[in-house]
C-alpha positions in Angstrom: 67.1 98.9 140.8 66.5 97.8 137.3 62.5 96.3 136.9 62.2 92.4 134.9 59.8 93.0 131.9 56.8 91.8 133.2 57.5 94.4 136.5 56.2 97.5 134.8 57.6 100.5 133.2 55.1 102.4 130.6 52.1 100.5 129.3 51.1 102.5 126.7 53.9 102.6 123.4 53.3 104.9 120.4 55.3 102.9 117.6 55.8 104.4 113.8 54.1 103.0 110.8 56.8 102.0 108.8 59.5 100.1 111.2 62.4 99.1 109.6 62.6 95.1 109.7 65.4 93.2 110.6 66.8 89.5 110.3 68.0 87.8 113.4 71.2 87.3 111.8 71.4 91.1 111.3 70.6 92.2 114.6 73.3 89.0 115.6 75.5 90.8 113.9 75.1 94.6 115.8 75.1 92.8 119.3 78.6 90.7 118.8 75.3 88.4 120.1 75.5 84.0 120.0 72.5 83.3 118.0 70.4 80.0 119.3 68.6 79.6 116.2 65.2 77.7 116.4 63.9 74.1 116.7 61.7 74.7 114.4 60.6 77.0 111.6 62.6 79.8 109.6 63.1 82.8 111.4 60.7 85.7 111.3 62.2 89.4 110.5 61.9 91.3 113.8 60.1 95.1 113.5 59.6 95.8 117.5 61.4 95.8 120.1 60.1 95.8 123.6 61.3 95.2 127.6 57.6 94.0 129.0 56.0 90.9 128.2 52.6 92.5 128.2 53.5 94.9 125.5 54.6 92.2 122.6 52.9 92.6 118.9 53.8 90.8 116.5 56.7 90.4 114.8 59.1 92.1 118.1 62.0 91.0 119.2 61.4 90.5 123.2 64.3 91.3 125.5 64.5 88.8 128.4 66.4 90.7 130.8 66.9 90.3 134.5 64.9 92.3 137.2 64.5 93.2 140.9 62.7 90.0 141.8 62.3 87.6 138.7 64.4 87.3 135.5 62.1 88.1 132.3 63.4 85.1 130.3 60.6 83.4 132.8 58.0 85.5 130.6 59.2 84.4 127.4 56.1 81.8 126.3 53.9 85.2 127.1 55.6 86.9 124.1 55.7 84.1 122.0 51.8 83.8 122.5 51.7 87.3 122.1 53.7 87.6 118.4 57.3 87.6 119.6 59.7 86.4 117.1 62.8 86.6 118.7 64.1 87.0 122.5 67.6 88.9 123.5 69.0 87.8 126.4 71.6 87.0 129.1 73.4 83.6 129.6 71.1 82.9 133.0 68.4 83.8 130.2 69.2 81.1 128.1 69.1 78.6 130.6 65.9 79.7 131.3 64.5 79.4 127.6 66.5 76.1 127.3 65.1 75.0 130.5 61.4 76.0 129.1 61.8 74.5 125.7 60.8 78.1 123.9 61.0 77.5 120.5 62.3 81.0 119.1 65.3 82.5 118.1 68.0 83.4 121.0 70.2 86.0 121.0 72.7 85.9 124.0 75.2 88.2 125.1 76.2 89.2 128.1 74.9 92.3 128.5 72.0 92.3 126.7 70.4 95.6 128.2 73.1 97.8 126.7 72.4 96.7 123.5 68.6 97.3 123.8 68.7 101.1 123.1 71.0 99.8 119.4 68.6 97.3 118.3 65.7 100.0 118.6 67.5 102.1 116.9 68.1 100.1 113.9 64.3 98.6 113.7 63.0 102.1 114.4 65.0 103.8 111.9 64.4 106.6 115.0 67.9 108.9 113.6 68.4 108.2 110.1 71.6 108.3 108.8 70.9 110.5 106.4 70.2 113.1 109.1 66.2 113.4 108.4 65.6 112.8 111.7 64.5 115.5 114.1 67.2 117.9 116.1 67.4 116.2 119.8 68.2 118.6 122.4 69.0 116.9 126.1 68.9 118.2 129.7 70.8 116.9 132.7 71.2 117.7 136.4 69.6 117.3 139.7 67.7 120.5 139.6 66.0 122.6 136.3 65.7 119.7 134.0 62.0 120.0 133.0 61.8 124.1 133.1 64.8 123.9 130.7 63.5 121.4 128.4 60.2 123.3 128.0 61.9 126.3 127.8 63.9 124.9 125.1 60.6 123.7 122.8 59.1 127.1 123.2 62.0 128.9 121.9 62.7 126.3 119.2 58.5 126.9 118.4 59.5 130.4 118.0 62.2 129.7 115.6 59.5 127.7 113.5 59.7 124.1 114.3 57.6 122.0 115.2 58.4 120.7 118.9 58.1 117.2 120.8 58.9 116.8 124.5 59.8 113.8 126.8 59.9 114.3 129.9 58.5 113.8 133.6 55.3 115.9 132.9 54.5 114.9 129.6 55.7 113.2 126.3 54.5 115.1 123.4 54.5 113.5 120.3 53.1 115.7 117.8 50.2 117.0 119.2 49.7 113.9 121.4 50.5 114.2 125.1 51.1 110.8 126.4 51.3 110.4 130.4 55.1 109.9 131.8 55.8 107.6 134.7 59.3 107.6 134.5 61.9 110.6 133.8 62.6 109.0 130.6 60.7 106.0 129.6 62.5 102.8 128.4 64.9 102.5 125.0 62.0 100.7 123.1 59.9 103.6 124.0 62.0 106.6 123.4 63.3 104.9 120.2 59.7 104.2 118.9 58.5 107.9 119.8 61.4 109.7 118.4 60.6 107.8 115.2 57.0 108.5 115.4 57.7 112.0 116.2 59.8 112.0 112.7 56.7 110.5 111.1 54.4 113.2 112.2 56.5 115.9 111.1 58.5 117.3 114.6 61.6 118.7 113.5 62.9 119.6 117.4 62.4 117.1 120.4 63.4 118.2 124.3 64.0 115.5 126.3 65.0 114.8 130.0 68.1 112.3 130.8 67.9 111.4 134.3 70.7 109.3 136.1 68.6 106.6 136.2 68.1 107.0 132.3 71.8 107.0 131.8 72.6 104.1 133.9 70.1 101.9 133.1 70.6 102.7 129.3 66.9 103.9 128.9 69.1 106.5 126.3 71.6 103.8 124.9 71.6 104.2 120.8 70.5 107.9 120.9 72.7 110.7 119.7 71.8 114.5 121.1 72.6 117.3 118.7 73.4 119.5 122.0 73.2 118.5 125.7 72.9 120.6 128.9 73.7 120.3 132.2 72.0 122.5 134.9 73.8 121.7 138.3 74.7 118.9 140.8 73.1 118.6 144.5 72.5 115.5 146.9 69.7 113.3 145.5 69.3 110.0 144.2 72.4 109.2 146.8 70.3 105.8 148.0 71.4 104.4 143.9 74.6 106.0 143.4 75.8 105.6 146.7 78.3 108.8 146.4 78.1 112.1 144.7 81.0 111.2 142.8 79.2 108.0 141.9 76.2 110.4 141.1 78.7 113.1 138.7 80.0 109.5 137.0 76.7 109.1 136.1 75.2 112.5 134.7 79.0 112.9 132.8 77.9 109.3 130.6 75.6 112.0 128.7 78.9 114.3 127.9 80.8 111.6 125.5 81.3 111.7 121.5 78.5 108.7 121.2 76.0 110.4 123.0 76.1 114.3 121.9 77.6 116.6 118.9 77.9 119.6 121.5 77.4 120.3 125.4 76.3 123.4 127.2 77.7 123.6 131.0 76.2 125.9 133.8 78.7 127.2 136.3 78.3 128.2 139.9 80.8 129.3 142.4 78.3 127.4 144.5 77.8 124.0 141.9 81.9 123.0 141.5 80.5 120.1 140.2 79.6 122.3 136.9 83.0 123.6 136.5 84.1 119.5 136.3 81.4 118.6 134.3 82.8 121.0 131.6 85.9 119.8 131.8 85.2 116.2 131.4 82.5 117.3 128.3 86.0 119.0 126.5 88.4 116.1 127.4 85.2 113.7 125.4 84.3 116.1 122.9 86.9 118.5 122.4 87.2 122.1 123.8 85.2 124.1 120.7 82.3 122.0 121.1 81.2 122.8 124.5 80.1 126.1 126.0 79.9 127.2 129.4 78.0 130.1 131.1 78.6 131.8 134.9 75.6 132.8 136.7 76.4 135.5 138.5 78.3 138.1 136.2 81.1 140.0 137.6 81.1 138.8 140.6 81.4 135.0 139.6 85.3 135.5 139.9 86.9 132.4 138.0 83.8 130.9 137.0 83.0 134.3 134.8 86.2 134.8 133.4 86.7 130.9 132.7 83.4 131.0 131.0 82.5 131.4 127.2 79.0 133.2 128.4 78.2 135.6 131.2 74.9 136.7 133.0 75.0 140.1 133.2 72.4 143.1 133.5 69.8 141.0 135.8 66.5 143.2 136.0 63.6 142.3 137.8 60.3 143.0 136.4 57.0 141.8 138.2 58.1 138.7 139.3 60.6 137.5 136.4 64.0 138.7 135.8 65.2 140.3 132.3 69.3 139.8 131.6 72.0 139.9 129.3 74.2 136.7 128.1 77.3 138.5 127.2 80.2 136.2 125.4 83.7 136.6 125.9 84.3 137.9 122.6 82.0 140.6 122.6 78.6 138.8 121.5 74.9 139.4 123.6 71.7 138.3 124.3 68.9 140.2 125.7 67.0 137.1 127.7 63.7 137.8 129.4 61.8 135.2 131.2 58.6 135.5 133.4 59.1 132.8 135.8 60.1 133.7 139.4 63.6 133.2 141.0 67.3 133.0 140.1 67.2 129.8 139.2 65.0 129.5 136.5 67.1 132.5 135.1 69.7 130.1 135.6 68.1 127.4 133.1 66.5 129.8 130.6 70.4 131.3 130.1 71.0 127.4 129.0 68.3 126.7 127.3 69.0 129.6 124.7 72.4 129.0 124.9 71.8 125.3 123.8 69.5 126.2 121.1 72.4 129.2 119.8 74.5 126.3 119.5 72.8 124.1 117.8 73.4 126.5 114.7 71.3 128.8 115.2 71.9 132.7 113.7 72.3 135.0 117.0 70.6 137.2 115.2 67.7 135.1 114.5 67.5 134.0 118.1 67.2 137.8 119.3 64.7 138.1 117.1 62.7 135.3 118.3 62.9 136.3 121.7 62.1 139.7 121.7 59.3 138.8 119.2 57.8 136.2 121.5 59.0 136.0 124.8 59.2 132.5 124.8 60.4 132.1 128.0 57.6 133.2 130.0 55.9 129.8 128.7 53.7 127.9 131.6 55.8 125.0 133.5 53.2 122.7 135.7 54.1 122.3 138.9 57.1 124.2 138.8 57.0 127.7 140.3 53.1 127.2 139.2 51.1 130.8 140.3 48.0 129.5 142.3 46.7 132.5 144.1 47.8 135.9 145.1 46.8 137.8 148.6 48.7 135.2 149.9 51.1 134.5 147.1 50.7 131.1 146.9 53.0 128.6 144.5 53.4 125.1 143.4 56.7 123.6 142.8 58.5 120.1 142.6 61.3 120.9 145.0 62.0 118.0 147.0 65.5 117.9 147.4 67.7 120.3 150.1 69.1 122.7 146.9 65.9 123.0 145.3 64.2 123.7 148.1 66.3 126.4 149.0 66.6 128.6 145.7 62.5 128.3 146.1 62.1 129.4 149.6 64.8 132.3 148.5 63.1 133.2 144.9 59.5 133.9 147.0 60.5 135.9 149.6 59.0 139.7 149.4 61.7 142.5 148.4 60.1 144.8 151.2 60.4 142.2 153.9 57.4 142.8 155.4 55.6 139.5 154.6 56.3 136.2 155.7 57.4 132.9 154.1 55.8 129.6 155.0 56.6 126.5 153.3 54.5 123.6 153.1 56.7 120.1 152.4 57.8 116.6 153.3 60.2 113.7 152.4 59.7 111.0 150.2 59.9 107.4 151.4 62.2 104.8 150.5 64.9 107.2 149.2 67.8 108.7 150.4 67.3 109.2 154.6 70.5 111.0 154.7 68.5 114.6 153.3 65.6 114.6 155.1 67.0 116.6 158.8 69.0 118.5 156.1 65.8 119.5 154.1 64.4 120.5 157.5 67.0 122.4 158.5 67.4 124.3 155.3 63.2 124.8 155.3 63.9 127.0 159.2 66.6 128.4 157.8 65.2 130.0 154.6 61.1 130.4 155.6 59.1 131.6 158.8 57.1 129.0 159.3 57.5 125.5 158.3 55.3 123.0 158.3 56.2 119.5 157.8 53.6 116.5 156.4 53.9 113.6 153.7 55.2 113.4 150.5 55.2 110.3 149.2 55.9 107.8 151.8 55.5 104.5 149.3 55.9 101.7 151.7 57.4 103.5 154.5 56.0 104.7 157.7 55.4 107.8 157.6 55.5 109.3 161.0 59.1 108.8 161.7 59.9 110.8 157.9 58.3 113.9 159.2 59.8 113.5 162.4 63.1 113.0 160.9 62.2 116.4 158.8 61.0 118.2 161.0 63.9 117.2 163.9 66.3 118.7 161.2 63.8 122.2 161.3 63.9 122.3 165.1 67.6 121.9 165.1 68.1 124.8 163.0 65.8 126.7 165.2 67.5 126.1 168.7 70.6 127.2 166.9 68.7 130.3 165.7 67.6 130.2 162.5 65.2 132.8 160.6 61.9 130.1 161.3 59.3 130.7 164.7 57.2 127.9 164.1 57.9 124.0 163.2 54.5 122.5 162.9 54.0 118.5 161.7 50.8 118.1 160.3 49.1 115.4 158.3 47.5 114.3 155.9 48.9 116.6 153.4 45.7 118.4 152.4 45.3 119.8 155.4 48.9 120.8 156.2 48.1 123.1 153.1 44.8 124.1 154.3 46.7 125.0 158.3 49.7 127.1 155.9 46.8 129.2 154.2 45.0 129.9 157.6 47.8 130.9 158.8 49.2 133.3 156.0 48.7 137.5 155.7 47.5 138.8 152.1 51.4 139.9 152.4 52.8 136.3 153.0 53.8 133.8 150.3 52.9 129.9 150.6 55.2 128.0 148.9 54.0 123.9 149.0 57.1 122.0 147.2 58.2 118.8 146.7 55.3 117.1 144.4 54.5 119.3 141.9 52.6 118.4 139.1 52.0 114.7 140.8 48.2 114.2 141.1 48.4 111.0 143.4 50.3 110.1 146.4 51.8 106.6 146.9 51.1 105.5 150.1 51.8 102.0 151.1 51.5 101.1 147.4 48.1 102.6 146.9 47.8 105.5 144.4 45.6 108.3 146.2 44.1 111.2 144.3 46.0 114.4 145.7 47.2 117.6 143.7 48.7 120.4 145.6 47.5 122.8 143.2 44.0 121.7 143.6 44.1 121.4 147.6 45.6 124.9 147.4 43.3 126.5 145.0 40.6 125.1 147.1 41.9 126.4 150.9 42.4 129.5 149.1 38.9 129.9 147.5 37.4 128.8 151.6 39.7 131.8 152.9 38.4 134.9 150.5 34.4 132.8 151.4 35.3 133.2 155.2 36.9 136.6 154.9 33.6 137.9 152.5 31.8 136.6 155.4 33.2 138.2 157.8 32.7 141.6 156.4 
């Protein structure tokens, strides 16, 4: 559900010095928009743009646009107290501002959210047209967007440039991180950082395009150089309803407006990346996208239907080095240093999508055997906290994730154990939490179900809905022994390193990098990777102890 202006969203906007100013009649004129001029006054040129009442400065053009709860035309006399020169709106809108006697300049279409992201381009000047903006390089998918993305700045760092990121870690602009509530923030926002990023001398930006980006046109008016897709598995089903309804969305990214070139992932067991590449050739035409198979010879039609194969795949310590060998003879020697199949699966794309954003092969082999930039530091994603037990950090909260986790820790001799430490999020889709639990006593020894975020949800009948799924799978004789439900959080983590062996590896997914837990709408301080560190550091005291 879409938030009114005054509902939220990113309070803090980095905006470039030198904004590009436009005349209402101009932006009038890149809408198709009515204009309602004025009672009173000339018109002022317009040289912001934002969604949130509270963020107006002078001289923006505030668009009134209608929420969850109240329509944002209501917060209009806020802007205009606040500098706005101009509101964009909806009909409803204008029968608001009508209603309220605002004396500023209208601009009314019908839908006037889609033509947000356009308007910020233009005032931002954020891709010049004579291409001195910044490469922008654009990941997609349920599962590996923020590894790839940050796999695709190092290597790009590597190469030379100078790298931004936005994403749902961090925005860096420049050498500026700024928090990130949402996957991708607003269009004002990622307009005004992408020109600010141009201003401070980034040449490369990586950027995450959720669903909810896409279909709420948080990207609208952005153009990608290259754009990835990692894979497709049930989440977000409580917006889109279907997972065709969820494909639909993701495949907006794959069109002629949106991107120059796609890179596709395919996976005998992701079908959804075999018709994600063929929707990306029927938008953009069959030489401008580039697919890669997963699992070399043995991919069957994915391998010989791809442009790029993973061959070769080496383990050493607890990354994987590969080849990426082309169909026409072409390879690339890949090593990364993060654990598990799957984040070979994103650092294949994310060279892959740098190779083709013009690139020398050459040059890119260079860089990484030179640097072995994929070994860079993800928080919260397969994050190392401890060793003796092996204890990691990751975000996995959905049934696919949490499966190529649980697999990617599990010791090659088989003689240690894997317990998982995990829960549900409230308010979102109900249909994956028994599957989730199943999945976590199919995959690991011991599971041990507690809270993720429940938000305003009880959360007693969300682990029991979890942890019904685990014991389910146990009855019908899966790998787990033990389905425990313990809460609060911190001390499920605490039971799961009581319970573990030096030989065992703690995996505690679903949160991440996430430093507070919404419960009941109150924000309370909790990181994983600090609770985990610190029932780690009272184990080695009590086993000193003991000695």
């Amino acid at each position: 559900m879409a938030t009114s202006a005054h509902e939220g969203g990113d309070a803090q906007s980095m905006r470039p010095s030198r904004p590009v100013s436009h005349t209402v009649a101009e932006l009038a004129a890149l809408t198709g928009a009515e204009s309602v001029p004025a009672r009173s006054g000339a018109a002022e040129p317009v040289t912001g743009v934002v969604l949130n009442s509270r963020e107006v400065q002078p001289g923006d053009l505030y668009a009134a646009l209608p929420g969850a709860r109240v329509h944002g035309a209501r917060f209009a006399a806020d802007a205009a107290a606040a500098g706005a020169v101009a509101v964009l709106t909806d009909p409803e809108g204008a029968r608001l501002l009508a209603g309220a006697g605002t004396d500023l300049p209208v601009l009314v279409c019908a839908d006037p959210r889609a033509w947000v992201g356009p308007v910020a381009r233009a005032v931002y000047d954020s891709q010049p047209a004579d291409g001195s903006g910044q490469e922008l390089f654009a990941v997609t998918g349920t599962n590996g967007k923020t590894t790839t993305t940050y796999f695709i700045t190092s290597v790009l760092r590597a190469l030379g440039h100078t790298t931004g990121l936005i994403g749902t870690i961090e925005i860096l602009a420049g050498d500026t991180p700024i928090p990130s509530h949402l996957t991708t923030p607003e269009a004002p926002h990622v307009h005004s950082l992408l020109a600010l990023m141009r201003e401070r001398g980034i040449t490369a930006t990586g950027m995450e395009v959720s669903s909810h980006a896409l279909e709420f046109h948080r990207v609208d008016g952005v153009r990608y150089d290259v754009a990835g897709f990692t894979n497709l598995t049930q989440d977000h089903l409580d917006l889109h309803g279907s997972m065709a309804e969820y494909f639909e969305a993701k495949a907006q990214l794959f069109t002629a407006d949106r991107t120059r070139r796609a890179v596709v992932v395919l996976s005998e067991e992701d079908p959804w990346g075999a018709a994600m590449a063929q929707r990306a050739r029927e938008n953009l035409g069959t030489e401008r996208v580039s697919t890669v198979a997963l699992r070399g010879s043995d991919s069957g039609e994915d391998a010989d239907a791809a442009d790029w194969t993973l061959r070769s795949l080496e383990r050493r310590g607890i990354g994987t080095a590969f080849t990426l060998t082309h169909a026409d003879g072409r390879e690339l020697r890949v090593h990364t240093g993060l654990p598990g199949e799957f984040n070979v699966a994103n650092a294949a794309l994310a060279v892959l999508m740098v190779l083709d954003s013009g690139v020398p092969l050459e040059t890119l082999q260079r860089a990484l055997d030179e640097h072995d930039p994929l070994t860079t530091s993800v928080p919260g994603r397969m994050q190392l906290v401890g060793t003796a037990p092996t204890s990691l950090v990751d975000f996995a909260h959905n049934p696919d994730a949490l499966v190529r986790v649980l697999r990617s820790v599990r010791p090659e001799n088989g003689e240690g154990r894997v317990i998982v430490v995990f829960g549900a999020t409230g308010q979102r889709d109900t249909t994956k939490r028994p599957i989730m639990g199943r999945v976590a006593a199919e995959e690991a020894d011991v599971v041990i179900v507690t809270d993720d975020d429940p938000h305003g949800e009880d959360p007693g009948p969300i682990r029991e809905q979890v942890a019904a799924g685990a014991r389910e799978a146990v009855a019908d004789g899966a790998r787990a022994t033990d389905v425990l439900v313990v809460e609060p959080r911190a001390t499920a983590i605490h039971t799961a390193v009581r319970m573990a062996r030096p030989e065992d590896a703690i995996i505690v997914a679903g949160r991440g990098h996430e430093t507070a837990q919404d419960v009941n709408g109150v924000n309370v301080p909790l990181d994983d990777r600090v609770e985990l560190r610190n029932a780690l550091e009272a184990l080695h005291a009590h086993t000193k102890e003991q000695k």
